[in-house]
C-alpha positions in Angstrom: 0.0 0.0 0.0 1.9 3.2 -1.2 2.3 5.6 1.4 0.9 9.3 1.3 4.1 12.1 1.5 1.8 14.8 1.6 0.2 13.9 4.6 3.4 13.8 6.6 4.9 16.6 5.1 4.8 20.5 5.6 2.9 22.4 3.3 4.7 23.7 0.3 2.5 26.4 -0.7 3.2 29.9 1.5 0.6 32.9 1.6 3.3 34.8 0.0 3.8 32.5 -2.9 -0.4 32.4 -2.9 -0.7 36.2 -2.8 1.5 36.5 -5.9 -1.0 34.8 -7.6 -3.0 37.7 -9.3 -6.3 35.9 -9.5 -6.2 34.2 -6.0 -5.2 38.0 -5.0 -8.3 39.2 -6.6 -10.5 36.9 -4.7 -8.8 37.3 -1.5 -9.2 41.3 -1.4 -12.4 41.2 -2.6 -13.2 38.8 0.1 -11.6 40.7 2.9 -13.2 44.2 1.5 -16.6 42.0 1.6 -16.0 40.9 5.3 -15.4 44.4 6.6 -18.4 45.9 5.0 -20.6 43.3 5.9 -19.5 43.2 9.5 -19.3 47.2 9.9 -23.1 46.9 8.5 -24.8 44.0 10.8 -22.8 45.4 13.8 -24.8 48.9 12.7 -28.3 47.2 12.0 -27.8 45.0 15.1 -27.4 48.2 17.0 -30.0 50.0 15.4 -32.7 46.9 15.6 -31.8 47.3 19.2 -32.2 50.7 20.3 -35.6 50.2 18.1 -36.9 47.4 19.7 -35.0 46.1 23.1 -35.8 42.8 21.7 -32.9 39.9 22.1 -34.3 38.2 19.2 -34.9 41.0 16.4 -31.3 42.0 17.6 -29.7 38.3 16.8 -32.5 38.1 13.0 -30.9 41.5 12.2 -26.8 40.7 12.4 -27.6 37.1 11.0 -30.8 37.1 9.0 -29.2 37.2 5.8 -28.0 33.7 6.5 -31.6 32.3 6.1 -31.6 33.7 2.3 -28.9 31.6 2.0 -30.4 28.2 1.7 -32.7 29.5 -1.2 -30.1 30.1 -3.5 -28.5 27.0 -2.7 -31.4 24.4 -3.5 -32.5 26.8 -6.6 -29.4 28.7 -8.4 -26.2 27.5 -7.0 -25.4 25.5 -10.6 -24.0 28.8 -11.7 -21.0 28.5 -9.6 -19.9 25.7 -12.2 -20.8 27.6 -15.0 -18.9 28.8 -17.8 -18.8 32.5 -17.2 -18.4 33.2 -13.3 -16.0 36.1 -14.1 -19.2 38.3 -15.4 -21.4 36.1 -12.9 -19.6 37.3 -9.8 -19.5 40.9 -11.2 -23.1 41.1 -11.8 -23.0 39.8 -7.7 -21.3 42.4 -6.6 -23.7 45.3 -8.0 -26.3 43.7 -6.7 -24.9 43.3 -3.2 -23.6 47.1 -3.8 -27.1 48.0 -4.2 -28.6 46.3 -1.3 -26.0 47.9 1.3 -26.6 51.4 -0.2 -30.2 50.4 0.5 -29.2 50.3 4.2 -28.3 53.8 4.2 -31.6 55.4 3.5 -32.8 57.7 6.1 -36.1 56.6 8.4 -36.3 52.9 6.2 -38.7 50.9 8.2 -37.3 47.6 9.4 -39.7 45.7 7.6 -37.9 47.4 4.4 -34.7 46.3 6.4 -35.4 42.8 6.8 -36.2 42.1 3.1 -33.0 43.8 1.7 -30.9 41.4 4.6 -32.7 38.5 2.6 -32.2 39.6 -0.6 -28.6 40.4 -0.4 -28.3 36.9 1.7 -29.6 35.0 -1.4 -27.0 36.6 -4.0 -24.6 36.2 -1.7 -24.7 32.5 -1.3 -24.6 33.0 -5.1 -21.3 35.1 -5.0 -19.7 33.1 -2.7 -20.2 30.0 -4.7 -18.4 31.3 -7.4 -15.7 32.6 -5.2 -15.2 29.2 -4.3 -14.9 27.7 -7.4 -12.7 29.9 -8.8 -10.4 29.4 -5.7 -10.2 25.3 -6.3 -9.2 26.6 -10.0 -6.8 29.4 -9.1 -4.5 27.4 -7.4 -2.9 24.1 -7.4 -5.1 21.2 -4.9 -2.4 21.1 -2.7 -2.7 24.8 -2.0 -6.9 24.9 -1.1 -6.2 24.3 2.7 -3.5 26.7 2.5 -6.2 29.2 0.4 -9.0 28.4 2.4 -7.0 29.2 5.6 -5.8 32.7 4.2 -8.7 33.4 3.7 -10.6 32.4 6.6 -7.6 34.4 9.1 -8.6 37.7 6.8 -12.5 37.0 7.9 -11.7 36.3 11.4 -8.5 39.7 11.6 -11.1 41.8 9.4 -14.1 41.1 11.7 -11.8 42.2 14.7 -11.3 45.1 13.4 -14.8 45.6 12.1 -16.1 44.9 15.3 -14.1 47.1 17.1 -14.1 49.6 14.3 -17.8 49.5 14.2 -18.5 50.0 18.0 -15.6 53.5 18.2 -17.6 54.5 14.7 -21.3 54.5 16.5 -19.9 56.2 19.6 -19.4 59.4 16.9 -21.9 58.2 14.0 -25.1 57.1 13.3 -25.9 53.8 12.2 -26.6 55.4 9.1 -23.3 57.0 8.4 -21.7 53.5 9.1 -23.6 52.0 6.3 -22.2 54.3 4.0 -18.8 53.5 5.0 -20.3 49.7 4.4 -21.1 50.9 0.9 -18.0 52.1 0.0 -16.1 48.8 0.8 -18.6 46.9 -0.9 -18.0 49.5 -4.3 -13.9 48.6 -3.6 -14.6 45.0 -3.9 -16.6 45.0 -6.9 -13.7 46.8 -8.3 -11.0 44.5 -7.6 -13.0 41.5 -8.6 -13.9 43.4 -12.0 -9.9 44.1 -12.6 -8.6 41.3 -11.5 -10.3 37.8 -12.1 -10.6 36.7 -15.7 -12.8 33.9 -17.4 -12.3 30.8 -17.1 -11.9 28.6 -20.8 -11.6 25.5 -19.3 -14.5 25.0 -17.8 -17.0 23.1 -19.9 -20.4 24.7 -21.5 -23.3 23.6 -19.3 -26.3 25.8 -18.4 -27.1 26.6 -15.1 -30.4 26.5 -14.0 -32.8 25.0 -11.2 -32.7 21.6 -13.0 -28.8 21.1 -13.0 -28.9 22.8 -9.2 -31.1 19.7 -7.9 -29.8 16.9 -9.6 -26.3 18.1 -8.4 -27.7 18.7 -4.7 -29.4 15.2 -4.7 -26.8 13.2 -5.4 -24.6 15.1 -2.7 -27.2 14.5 -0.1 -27.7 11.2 -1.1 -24.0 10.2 -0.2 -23.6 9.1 3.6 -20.3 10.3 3.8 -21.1 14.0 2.5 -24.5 14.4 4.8 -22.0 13.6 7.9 -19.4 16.2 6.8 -22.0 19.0 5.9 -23.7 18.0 9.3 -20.2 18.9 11.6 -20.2 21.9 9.2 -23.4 23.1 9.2 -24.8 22.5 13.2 -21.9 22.6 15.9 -20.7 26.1 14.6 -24.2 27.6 13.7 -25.0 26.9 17.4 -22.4 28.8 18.3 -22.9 31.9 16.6 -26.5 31.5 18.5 -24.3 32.2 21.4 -22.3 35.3 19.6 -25.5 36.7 18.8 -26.4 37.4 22.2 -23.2 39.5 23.4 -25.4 42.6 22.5 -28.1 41.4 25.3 -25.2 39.6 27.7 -23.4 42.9 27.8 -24.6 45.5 25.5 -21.4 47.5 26.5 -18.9 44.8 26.0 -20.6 43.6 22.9 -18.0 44.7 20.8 -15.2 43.5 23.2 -16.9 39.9 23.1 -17.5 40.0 19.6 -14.0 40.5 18.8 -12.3 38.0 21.0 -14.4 35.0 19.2 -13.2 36.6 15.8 -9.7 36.9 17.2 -10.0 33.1 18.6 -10.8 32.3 14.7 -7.9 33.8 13.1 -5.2 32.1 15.7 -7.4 28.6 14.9 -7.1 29.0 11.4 -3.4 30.3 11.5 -2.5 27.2 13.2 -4.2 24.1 11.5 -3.9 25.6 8.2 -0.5 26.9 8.0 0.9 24.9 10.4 0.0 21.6 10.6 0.2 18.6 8.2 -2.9 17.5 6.4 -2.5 13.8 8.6 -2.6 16.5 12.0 -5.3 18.4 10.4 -7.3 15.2 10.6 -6.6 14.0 14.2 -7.3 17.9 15.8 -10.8 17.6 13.7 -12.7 16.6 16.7 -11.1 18.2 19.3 -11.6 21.3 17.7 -15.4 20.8 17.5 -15.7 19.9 20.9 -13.2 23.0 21.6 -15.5 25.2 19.5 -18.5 24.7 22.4 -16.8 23.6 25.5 -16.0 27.3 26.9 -19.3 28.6 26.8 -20.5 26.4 29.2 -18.9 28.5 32.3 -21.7 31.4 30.8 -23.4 29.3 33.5 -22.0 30.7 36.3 -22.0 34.2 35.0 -17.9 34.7 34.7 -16.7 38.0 35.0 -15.7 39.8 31.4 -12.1 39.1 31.5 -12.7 35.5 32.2 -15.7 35.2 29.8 -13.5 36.9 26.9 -10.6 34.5 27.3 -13.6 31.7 26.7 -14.7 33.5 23.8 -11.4 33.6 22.3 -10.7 29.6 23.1 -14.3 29.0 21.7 -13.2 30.6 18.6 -10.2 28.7 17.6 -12.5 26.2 17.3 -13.7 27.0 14.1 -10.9 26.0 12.9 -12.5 22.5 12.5 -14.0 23.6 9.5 -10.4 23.3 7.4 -10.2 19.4 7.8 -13.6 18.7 7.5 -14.2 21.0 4.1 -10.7 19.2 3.1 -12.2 16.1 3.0 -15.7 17.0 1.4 -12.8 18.5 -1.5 -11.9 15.3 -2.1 -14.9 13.1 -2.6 -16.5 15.9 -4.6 -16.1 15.3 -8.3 -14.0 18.1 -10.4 -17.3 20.1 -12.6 -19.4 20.9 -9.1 -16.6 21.8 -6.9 -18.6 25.1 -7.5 -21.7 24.2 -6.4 -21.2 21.4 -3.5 -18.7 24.5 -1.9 -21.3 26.7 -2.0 -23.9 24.5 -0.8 -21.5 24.0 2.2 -21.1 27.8 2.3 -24.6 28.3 2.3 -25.6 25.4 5.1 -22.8 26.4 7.1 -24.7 30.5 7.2 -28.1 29.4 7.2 -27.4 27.1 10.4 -25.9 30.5 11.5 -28.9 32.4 10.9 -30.8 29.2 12.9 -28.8 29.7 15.4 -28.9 33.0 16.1 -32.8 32.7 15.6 -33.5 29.9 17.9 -30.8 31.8 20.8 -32.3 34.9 20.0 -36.3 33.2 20.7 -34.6 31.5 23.8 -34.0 34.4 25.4 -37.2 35.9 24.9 -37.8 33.3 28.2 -34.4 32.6 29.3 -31.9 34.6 30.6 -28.8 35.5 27.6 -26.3 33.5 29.8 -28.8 30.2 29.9 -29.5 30.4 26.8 -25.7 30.5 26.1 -25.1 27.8 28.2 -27.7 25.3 26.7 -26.8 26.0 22.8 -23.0 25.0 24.0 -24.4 22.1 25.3 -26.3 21.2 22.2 -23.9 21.9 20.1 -20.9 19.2 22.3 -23.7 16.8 22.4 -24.3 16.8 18.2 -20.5 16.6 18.0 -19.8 13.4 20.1 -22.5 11.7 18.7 -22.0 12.5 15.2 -18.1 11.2 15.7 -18.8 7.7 14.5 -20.2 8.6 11.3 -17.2 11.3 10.3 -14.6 8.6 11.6 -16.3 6.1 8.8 -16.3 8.9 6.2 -12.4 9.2 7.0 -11.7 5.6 6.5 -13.2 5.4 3.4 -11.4 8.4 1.9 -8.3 7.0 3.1 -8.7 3.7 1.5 -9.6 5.1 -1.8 -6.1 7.4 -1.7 -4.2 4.2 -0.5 -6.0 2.7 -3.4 
């Protein structure tokens, strides 16, 4: 049985060597300018929603609700990830996104008006970042996508840091509205970049995209034991999760940001880590420690922990995240090469729908509960989906592994 170097080897691909790729560039700025605005804009809505309201869980709809959009275009439109001109695709994407944030900025729009545009821009999204996906498994080399994806993932988790922190000095001197504008503009720099810098792709085969090709695709990957388990570990332990981040505005409305940026801090150091540093063989054995990781800290919101102590959980909680590299590493590989597109964005899209759930079902908790119980219990949920979902993503492992030995 042949053995596998380049599981016991260091990655060869640096983020310098990526960077100098023009198109990966491309993505990854566009991506990062994306990030910023859409964190400076839910942290302004969330803000907004509650001054409005006082309630917990139109506060935790309005910074994730966008997530719930997300599903729709994955069972309907997600095909044109794969398709044949994602260049134009993806720029079309960007308008439309540039669009709905401007929206956002209109003086004395009603929330209802609000809500729909989060929807909207969540559905084109999923779209957009479909695409993006794509692209990246294109871009650069296979041996490279952990490496990509893990770039990437520290820019969402640095940039939301900084957005988060950004965004709560900003509304200390702006209005909510004034902050969306500044969301605009970074959405406007990122349709640029994407416009100058990422080209057509003439390898890819004709097809046309459409709501037949999206559901034949999407049944076959859901009829696959091994890919249900994968998207599952994607998809619930993490959107749980966010349940929890989406209540730092009603924990501590005056730490919120503080909160907020630890877990986003935790993220980057997670991802740094297991995708730069370790081997993919590593990678794989951290998977489930990680997961559990991911939940484990929030369970001392039980005994109401003072903010120092509750921020160091916050930022352990969010290296957990990192679980997401191994486990999207392996869906990679037992996904076949013309709907690498789609099957990443249909992760992408599960992954912020669950999000949106999450923050949803924390956010109607605590209509009842107090934030820190409802923390607490969502943690709880989320460990307990985790240890007994282990079984099946151990099985999914050994079959990929015998197929490489193979």
């Amino acid at each position: 049985m042949p053995s596998d170097t380049s599981d016991t080897s260091k990655p060869t691909t640096t983020y310098r060597a990526l960077l100098r790729n023009r198109e990966f560039a491309g993505l990854y700025a566009s991506f990062t300018l994306t990030v910023a605005a859409s964190t400076l804009s839910g942290f302004a809505l969330g803000t907004l929603v509650d001054h409005q309201t006082g309630s917990p869980f139109l506060t935790a709809v309005s910074m994730y609700g966008a997530t719930f959009a997300t599903v729709l275009g994955a069972m309907t439109l997600m095909s044109v990830a794969d398709g044949n001109h994602p260049r134009r695709t993806l720029v079309a994407l960007q308008c439309v996104s540039l669009l709905g944030v401007a929206a956002q900025a209109v003086p004395g729009l009603p929330l209802a008006a609000r809500f729909a545009l989060l929807l909207l821009l969540g559905f084109f999204q999923s779209l957009g970042t479909g695409i993006r996906m794509g692209l990246l498994s294109e871009v650069v080399p296979i041996s490279a996508y952990v490496p990509a994806r893990s770039l990437m993932n520290i820019t969402s988790g640095g940039t939301a840091v900084l957005g988060y922190a950004l965004g709560a000095a900003l509304l200390r001197y702006l209005t909510p509205r004034e902050v969306f504008v500044a969301a605009t503009v970074l959405t406007g720099a990122a349709l640029v970049v994407v416009a100058t810098t990422v080209r057509e792709r003439s390898i890819r085969p004709p097809r046309r995209p459409g709501l037949r090709e999206t559901w034949v695709t999407n049944t076959a990957l859901f009829s696959r034991p091994g890919s249900r388990a994968l998207l599952l570990n994607l998809w619930v332990p993490g959107g749980l999760i966010v349940g929890c981040e989406a209540l730092f505005i009603s924990y501590a409305p005056d730490h919120a940001g503080v909160l907020l940026a630890a877990g986003s801090a935790g993220m980057l150091l997670g991802d740094l880590t297991v995708g730069r540093l370790l081997t993919a063989a590593r990678r794989d054995r951290c998977a489930f420690p990680l997961r559990l990781l991911l939940a484990a800290p929030y369970l001392l919101f039980a005994l109401h922990p003072p903010l120092p102590v509750a921020t160091v959980a916050v930022l352990l909680a969010g290296a957990g995240f990192a679980a997401t590299l191994p486990l999207q590493e392996h869906l990679l590989a037992l996904t076949p090469d013309p709907v690498r597109g789609q099957v990443q964005g249909v992760e992408s899209a599960g992954r912020m729908t669950w999000q949106g759930i999450g923050a949803a079902l924390a956010g109607a908790l605590a209509q009842y509960l107090t934030p820190a119980t409802t923390i607490t219990a969502l943690a709880a949920l989320s460990v307990a989906v985790t240890v007994l979902s282990r079984p099946f993503v151990t099985r999914t492992r050994a079959v990929h592994v015998e197929k490489a030995d193979t």
